[in-house]
C-alpha positions as CSV (number, residue, x, y, z in Angstrom):
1,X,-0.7,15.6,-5.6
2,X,2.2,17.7,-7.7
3,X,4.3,14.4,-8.5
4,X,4.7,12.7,-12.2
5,X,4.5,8.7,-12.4
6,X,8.1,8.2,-11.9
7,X,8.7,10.3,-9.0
8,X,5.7,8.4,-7.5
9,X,7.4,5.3,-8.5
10,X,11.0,5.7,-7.8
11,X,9.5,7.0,-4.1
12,X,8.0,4.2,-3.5
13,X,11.1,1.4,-4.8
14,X,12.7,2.4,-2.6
15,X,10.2,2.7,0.2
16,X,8.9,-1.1,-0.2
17,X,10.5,-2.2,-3.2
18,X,12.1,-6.0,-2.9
19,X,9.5,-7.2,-1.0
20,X,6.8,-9.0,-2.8
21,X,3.7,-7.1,-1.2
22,X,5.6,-4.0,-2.0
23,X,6.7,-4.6,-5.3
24,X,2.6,-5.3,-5.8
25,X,2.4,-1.8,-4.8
26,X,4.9,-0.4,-6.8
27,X,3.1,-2.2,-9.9
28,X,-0.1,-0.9,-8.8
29,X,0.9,2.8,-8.6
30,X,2.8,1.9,-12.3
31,X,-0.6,0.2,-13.4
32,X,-3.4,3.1,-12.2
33,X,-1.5,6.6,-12.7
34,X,-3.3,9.6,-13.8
35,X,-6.0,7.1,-13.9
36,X,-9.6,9.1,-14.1
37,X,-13.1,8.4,-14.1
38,X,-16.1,8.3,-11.1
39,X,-14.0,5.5,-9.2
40,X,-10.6,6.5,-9.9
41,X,-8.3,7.0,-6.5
42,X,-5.0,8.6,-6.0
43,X,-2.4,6.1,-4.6
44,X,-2.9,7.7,-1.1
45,X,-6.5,6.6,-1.5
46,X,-5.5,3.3,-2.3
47,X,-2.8,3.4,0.3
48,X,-5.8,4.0,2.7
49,X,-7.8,1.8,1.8
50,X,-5.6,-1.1,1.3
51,X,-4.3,-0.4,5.2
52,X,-7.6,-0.6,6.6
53,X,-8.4,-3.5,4.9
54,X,-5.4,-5.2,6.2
55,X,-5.7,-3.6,10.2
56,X,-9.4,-5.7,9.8
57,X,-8.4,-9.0,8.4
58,X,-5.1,-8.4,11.2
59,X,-8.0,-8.3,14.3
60,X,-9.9,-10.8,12.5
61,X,-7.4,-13.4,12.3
62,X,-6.0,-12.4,15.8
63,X,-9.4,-12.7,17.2
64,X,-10.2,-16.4,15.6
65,X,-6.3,-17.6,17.1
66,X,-4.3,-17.5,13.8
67,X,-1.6,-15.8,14.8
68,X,0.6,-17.1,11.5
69,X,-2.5,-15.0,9.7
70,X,-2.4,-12.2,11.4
71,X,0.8,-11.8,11.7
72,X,1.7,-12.3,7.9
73,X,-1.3,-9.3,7.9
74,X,0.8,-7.0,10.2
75,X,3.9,-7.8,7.7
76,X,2.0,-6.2,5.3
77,X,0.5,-3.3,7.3
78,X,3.8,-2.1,7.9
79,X,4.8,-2.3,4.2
80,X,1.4,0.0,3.5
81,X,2.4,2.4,6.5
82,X,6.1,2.8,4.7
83,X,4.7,3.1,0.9
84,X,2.0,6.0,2.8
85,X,4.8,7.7,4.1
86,X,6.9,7.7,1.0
87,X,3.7,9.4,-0.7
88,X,3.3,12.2,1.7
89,X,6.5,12.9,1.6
90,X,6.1,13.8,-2.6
């Protein structure tokens, strides 16, 4: 990843930015960058992780009949799919 904290940043205002669960993204990436150490992820990392997290709790909630839940969970899917992209395309 060849990008400096404010590149990542700016990319990703203005992927998700204005949203709450994207500006929590934006903070993140503003919060953990150049981060190091045994446990220390990259924001595509994160990204990943945060997206899977989210497709689970999605079928969970689907699967129990809380369609509010799940799809507040899908909202939020699709704000981690748009932040991803803005990070692959750095």
């Amino acid at each position: 990843m060849a990008y400096t904290k404010e590149q990542l940043v700016d990319a990703l205002k203005k992927a998700v930015g204005g949203t709450a669960y994207g500006d929590a993204i934006v903070a993140k990436a503003e919060e953990t960058y150049g981060e190091t150490g045994k446990y220390a992820q990259d924001m595509k990392d994160r990204l990943d992780e945060s997206l899977g997290v989210l497709k689970a709790y999605a079928r969970i909630h689907k699967d129990a009949g809380k369609e509010a839940m799940a799809t507040a969970e899908e909202d939020k899917i699709a704000i981690v799919e748009k932040a991803l992209d803005a990070v692959k395309a750095l």
